[in-house]
N, C-alpha and C positions, 0 to 999 in steps of 0.2 A: 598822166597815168593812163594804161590800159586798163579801161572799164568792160569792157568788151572779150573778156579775155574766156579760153575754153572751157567750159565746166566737165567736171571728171565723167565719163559713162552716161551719156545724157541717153541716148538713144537706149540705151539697155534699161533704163530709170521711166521713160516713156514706156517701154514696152510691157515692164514688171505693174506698172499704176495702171497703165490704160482701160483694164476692164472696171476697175472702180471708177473712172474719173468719166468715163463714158456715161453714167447713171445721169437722168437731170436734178438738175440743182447743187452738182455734186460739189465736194469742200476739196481742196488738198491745203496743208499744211506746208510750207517750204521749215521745217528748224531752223534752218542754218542760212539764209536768203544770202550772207554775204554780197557779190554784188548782181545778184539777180539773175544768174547766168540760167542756173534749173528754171527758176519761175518764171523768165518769160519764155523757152521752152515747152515748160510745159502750158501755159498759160495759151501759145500758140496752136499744142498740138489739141486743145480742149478745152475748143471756145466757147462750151456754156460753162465752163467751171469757175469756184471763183477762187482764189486762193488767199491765204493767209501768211506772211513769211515775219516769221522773226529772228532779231539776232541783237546781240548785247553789245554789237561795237559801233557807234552811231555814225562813224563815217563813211563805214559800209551800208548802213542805211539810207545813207543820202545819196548814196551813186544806185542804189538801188529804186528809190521815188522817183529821181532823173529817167532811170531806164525804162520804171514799167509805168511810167504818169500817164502814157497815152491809154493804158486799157481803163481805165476810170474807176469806176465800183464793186471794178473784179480781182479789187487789189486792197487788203489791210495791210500796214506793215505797222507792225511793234517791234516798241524798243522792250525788248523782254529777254532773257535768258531760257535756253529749250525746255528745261523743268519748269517753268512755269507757265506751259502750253496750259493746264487747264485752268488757269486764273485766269487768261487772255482768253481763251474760249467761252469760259465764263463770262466776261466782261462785254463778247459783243455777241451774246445769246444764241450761242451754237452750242447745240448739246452732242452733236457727234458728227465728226469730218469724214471723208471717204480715202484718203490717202496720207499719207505724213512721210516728208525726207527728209533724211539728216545725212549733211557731207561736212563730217566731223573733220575736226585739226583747224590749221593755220592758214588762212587765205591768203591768195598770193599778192593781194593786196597790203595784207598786214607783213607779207614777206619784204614786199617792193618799196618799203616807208621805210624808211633809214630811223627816224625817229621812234618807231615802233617797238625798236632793240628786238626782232623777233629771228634776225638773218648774225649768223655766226661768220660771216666772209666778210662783211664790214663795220667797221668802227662806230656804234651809235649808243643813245642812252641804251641804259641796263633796264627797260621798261616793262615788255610782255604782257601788260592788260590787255584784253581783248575790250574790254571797255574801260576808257582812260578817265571814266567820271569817279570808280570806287576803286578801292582796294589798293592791297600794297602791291608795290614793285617787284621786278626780281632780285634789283638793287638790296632793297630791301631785305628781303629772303638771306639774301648773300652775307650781308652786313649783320643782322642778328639770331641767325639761327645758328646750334652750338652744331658739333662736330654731329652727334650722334641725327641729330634731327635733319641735318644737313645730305648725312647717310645715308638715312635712310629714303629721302625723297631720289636722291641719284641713283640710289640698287634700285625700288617699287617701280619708280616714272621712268628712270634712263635706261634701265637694264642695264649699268654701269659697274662694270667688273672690279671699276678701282675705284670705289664709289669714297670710300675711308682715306684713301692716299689724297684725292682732291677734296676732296670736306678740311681733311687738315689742314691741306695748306690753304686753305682761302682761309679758313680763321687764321691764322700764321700772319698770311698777307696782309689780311684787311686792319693789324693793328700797329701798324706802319699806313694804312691811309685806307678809305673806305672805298668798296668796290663803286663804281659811278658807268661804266661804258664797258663793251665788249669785249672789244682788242684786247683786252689787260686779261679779262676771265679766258677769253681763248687760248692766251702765253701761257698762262697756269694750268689751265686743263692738257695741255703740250709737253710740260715739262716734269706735269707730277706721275703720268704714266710713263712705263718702260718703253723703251727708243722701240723694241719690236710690237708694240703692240699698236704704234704710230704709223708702223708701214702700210696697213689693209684697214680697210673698210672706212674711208672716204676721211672727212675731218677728224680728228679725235675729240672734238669738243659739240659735235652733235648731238649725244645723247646728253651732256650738261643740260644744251640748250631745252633739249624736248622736257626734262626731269624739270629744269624752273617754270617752262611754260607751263605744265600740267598742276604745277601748285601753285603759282599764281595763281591761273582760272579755276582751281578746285575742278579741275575737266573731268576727272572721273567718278565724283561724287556727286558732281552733277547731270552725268549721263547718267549713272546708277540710277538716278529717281525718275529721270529724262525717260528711258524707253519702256518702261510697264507706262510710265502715264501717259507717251502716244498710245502703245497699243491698248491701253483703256477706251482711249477717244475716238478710236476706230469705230464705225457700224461695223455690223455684220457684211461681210464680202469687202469691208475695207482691208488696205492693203499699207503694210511698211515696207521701205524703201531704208538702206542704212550704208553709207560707204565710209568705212576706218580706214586708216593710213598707221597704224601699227598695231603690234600684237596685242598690246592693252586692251584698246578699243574695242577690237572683234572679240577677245575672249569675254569681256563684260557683257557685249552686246548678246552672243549667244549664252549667256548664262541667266541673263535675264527673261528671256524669250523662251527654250528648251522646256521650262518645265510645264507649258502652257501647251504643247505640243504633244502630250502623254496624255492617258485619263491620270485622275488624283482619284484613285485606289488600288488595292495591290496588285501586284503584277499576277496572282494566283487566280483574280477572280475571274468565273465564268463569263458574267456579264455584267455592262458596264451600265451602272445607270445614264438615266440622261442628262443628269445634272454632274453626272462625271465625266460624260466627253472633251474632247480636247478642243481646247476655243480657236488654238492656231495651227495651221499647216504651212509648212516651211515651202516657198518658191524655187528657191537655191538649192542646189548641192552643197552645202557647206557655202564659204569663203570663198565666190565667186571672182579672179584676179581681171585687170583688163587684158585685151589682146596684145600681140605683139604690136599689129597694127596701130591701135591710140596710142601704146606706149611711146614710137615713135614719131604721133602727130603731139603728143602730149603728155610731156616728161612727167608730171606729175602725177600722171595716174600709174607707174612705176610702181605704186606702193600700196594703191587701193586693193581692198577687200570688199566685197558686195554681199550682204545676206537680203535679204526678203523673206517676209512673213505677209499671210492672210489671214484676218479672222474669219474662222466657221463659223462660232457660235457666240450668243452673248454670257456672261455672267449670271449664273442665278440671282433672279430679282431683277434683270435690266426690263428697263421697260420698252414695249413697242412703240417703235414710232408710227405714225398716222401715216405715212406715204408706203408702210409696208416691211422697211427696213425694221431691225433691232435697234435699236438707238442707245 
C-alpha cells in the first residue's frame, strides 16, 4: 500500500494555519491524521509546533506512528473520534490548541482495502466502519432497516432521487438471501433506477455507497458536535482549517460556524457591546474549490471544498492564559 500518498490542499492548509502555528509552543490538532500526510507537512513546515492527530480507524493510525515516529515528542496520536477532541485535550492537559484540521470523508486508504467494502468498482465485504473495532455494518444497515428508514438515509446522505425504488427492492432482495458484498448492492442500485438516469453522472450506485457510509459512521452527527468543539479549543488568533468532499459536509460546517461570525444582538442596535462581538472571522470566501492545477496532480481534490475560520475573541468568562493569549 501507498502510504505516502498526496494530501488534498496541503500548501493552501499551511498557508491559512501558519500565522497561528508560528506562535511558540504552539498546538495544531490534525482531526483527521489518516495516514499523516497534513501532519508531517505541517509538522515540517513548523518545527517548534507540536501536534496532536486523531482518528478512529486504527489502521490508519499505525501507518501514521510509522511515518511521523522520527519527530519524537512532537507527535500525540489518539485512537479517538474528532468529537471527542476535548476529552483527548483534556486527558493530556492542554487547555487550548492554536490550530485544528479536519479533511473529512474517506481516505484513500480506506478506499484502497478491498476488505474495507468502502470502493463500489469492486467486489468486497459490505463493511464501511471507519473503525472496525465498534459498530454495525452496512451489511447490517442493509439487512435490517425497513423501507422508510432505509429512505430516508439514501434521500438525507445520498442525495438520492430514487431513494424509495432501491430501499424497496433491497428489502425485496434481501429475503431471498441477506446482503453480504458489493457487487450484488451495485446490480440492484443498476437495475432499480430508470435506464436514463444510468447514463450521466458516473456509477449509479455512488450516492448508495456515500448514504451507508455516512450512517455507518454517524459522519454528520458527529461533525455537528465535532466543529463548535474545535472552534471552542481554539485560543484567541487560533485558526480552523476544514476541507469537505460534499454538499453535506460544507453546509454543516458553515452553519455551524456563521453564527459566531455576527455580534449576538439585533441587527437594529447602535452599538454593539463587547461581550457581543463576533468571536470568528471567516479566512475564505465561501467554499474555497482546488485549482485546476492539483486537480490534475490530484483527482481527489476534484471535490474538495475549503473554509477557514479565526478566532478574534474569546467567550465570555474564558479565562487568560499566563503567556498572554485567551485560553
Amino acid at each position: 500500500m501507498d502510504v505516502t500518498h498526496t494530501p488534498v490542499l496541503t500548501e493552501r492548509v499551511i498557508d491559512l494555519l501558519a500565522p497561528a502555528l508560528r506562535r511558540p509552543g504552539a498546538v495544531v490538532v490534525d482531526a483527521t491524521v489518516g495516514l499523516g500526510g497534513h501532519s508531517h507537512a505541517l509538522l515540517e513546515a513548523f518545527p517548534q509546533a507540536r501536534l496532536i492527530g486523531l482518528d478512529r480507524d486504527t489502521t490508519a493510525l499505525e501507518h501514521s506512528r510509522r511515518r511521523l515516529c522520527g519527530l519524537g515528542d512532537r507527535v500525540d496520536l489518539e485512537h479517538a473520534v474528532y468529537d471527542q477532541l476535548p476529552d483527548v485535550l483534556e486527558r493530556l492537559g492542554v487547555p487550548a490548541v492554536d490550530g485544528v484540521l479536519f479533511d473529512l470523508g474517506v481516505s484513500s486508504m480506506q478506499l484502497d482495502l478491498d476488505e474495507r467494502g468502502f470502493a463500489y468498482s469492486r467486489d468486497a465485504p459490505l463493511d464501511m466502519r471507519m473503525d472496525q473495532e465498534r459498530g454495525p455494518t452496512a451489511a447490517d444497515v442493509l439487512n435490517e432497516y425497513d423501507v422508510d428508514a432505509l429512505t430516508r438515509i439514501l434521500r438525507e446522505y445520498g442525495e438520492e432521487r430514487f431513494a424509495r425504488r432501491i430501499a424497496r427492492a433491497v428489502v425485496t432482495q434481501r429475503q431471498s438471501a441477506p446482503f453480504t458484498t458489493s457487487a450484488r448492492l451495485v446490480d440492484l442500485v443498476r437495475d432499480a433506477i430508470p435506464a436514463a438516469a444510468r447514463r450521466t453522472g458516473g456509477n449509479p450506485a455512488k450516492r448508495t455507497f456515500q448514504a451507508l457510509r455516512i450512517e455507518v459512521n454517524s459522519e454528520l452527527e458527529v461533525l455537528e458536535r465535532a466543529v463548535p468543539a474545535a472552534f471552542d479549543a481554539l485560543a484567541v488568533g487560533g485558526r480552523l482549517v476544514v476541507l469537505s468532499y460534499h454538499s453535506l459536509e460544507d453546509r454543516l460546517v458553515k452553519r455551524a460556524l456563521t453564527p459566531r461570525s455576527v455580534p449576538s444582538v439585533p441587527p437594529d442596535m447602535p452599538v454593539i457591546p463587547p461581550d457581543a462581538q463576533p468571536t470568528l472571522r471567516w479566512l475564505t470566501r465561501g467554499a474555497e474549490p482546488a485549482s485546476d492545477t492539483e486537480i490534475e496532480q490530484n483527482a481527489r481534490a476534484g471535490s474538495v471544498r475549503l473554509r477557514a475560520a479565526e478566532r478574534t475573541a474569546a467567550e465570555p468568562g474564558r479565562a487568560h492564559n499566563p503567556t498572554g493569549g485567551v485560553r
